[in-house]
N, C-alpha and C positions, 0 to 999 in steps of 0.2 A: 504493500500500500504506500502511496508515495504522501507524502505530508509539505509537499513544496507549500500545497496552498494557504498553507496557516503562515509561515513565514510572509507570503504571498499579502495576504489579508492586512495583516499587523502592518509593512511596510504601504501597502498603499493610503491607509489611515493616517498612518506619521503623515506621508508625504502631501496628502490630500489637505490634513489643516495646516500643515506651512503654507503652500500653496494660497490657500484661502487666507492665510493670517494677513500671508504678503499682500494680497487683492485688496483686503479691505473686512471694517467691521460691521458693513449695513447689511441690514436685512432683506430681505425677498422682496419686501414690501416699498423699501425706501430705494430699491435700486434699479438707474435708468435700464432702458433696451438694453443698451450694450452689453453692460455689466451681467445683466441677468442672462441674456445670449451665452456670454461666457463663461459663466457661473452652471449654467443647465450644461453647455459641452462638456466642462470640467466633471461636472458627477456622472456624466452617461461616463466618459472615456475612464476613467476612475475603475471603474466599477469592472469592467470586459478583461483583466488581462490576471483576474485572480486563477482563472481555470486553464489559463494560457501560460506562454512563453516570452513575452513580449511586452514585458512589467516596466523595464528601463527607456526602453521607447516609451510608453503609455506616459509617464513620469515626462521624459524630456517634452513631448508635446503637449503636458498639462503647465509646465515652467513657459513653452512658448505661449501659451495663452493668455497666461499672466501676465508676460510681456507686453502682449500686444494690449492687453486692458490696463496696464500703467504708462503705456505711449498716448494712449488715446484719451486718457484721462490726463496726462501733460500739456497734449496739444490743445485739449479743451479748457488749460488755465491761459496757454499764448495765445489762443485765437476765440473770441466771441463769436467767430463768424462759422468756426470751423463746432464750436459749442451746440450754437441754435443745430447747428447739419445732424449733427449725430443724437447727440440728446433731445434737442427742440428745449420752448421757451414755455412759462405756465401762460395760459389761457383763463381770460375774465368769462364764468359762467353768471355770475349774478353783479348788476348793478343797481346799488340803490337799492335794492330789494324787489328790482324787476330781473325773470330769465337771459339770457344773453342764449337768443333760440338758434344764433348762426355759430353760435362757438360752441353752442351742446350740438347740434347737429354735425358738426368739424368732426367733435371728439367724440361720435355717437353714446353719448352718455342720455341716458332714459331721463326725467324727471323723478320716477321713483329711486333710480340707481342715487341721482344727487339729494333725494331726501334722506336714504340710506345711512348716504357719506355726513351728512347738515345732523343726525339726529346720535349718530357715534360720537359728535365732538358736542352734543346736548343742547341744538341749537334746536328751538320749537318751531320755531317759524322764520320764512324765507324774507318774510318783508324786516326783520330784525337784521336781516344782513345787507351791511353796505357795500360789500365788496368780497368774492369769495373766487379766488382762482385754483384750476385744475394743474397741480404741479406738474412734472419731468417722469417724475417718478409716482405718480397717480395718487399722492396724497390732498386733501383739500386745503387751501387756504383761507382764510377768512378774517373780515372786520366784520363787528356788529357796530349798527348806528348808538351816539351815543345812549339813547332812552332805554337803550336794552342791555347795555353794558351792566357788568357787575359792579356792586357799591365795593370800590376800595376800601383801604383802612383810615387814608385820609379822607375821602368821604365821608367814612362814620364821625371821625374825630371834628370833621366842622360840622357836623351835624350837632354833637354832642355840646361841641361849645357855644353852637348857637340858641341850644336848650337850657342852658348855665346861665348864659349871659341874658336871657329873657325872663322877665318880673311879671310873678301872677296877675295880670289885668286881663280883663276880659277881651279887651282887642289882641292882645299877644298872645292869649289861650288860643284865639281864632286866626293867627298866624303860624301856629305848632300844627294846628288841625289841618291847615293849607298843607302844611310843608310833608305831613307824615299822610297828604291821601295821593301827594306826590311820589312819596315813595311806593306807596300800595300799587300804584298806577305801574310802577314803572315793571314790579314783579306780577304780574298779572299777564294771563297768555289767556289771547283772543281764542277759544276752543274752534271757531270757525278756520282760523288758520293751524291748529297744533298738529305739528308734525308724526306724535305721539299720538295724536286720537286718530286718525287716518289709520295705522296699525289696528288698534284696537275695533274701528269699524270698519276696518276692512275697504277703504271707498273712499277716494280723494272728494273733499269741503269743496275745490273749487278744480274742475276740472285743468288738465293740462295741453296743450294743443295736443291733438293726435301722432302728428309724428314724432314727438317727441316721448307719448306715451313705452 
């Protein structure tokens, strides 16, 4: 019985996360075409030369790969032009808190796919976003308008000291009352738009253009 393959197995493991250490530490999800292209060769050829003869070629042309994915990633810090070519550039899907229907059609991304994406980073509603672009690497980006931002810490704190600095009369009782139905206001999600009750009944509040469905 021949036992090459264990030695086989163990050295292509070593070799397989140098290789990948050299490459890089992003994940599946954070990384361009390229990468991933190369990244998928790298584990098909990896994997074929355990039952074989052919372990040290397999090896050398996993090291060229990697190569060629630190030249390409070089060239893409000298050249923007050569960047946008291989990678490309993120794309504005929502403006204002309208769809941007020519750049989801670009990127054939559904309306539901981009609620998907809008409701993993806990965002309720699309009209709360000012500006949300489709990265390189298919991650979302996003501003919300300010009304829908979260209250910071200095927020709380001028809040706090504006409640300090305010003497019980009845017109400043009815300036806290202002100020705190502005805050209620600001946490508050319109159920006609929440991105969360669509899931839950199953059926989009306000339809989406068809092709984009």
């Amino acid at each position: 019985m021949e036992w090459d393959f264990i030695w086989k197995a163990i050295l292509v493991v070593v070799a397989g996360t140098v290789l990948l250490r050299i490459a890089g530490r992003k994940t599946i999800s954070q990384m361009t075409l390229a990468e991933t292209v190369i990244m998928v060769g790298i584990g098909s050829l990896l994997i074929q030369p355990v039952a074989g003869d052919n372990i040290w070629t397999t090896i050398l042309v996993g090291s060229v790969l990697v190569g060629t994915l630190l030249v390409m990633e070089y060239i893409q810090i000298k050249s923007d032009t050569l960047e946008k070519m291989i990678t490309g550039k993120a794309k504005v899907i929502i403006n204002n808190g309208s769809l941007n229907e020519k750049n989801l059609r670009k990127l054939r991304l559904s309306v539901d796919q981009l609620e998907m994406k809008l409701r993993q980073n806990s965002v309720s509603k699309i009209s709360d976003v000012k500006w949300a672009t489709l990265e390189p690497n298919g991650q979302l980006g996003f501003e919300l308008i300010e009304d829908a931002q979260p209250v910071t810490k200095k927020d709380f704190e001028d809040f706090k000291q504006i409640i300090i600095n305010l003497m019980p009369s009845n017109s400043q009782i009815t300036q806290i009352n202002e100020i705190l139905n502005v805050i209620n206001k600001k946490f508050e999600v319109d159920s006609q738009e929440d991105l969360f009750a669509e899931v839950q009944n199953k059926a989009h509040a306000n339809n989406p253009p068809k092709h984009l469905q």
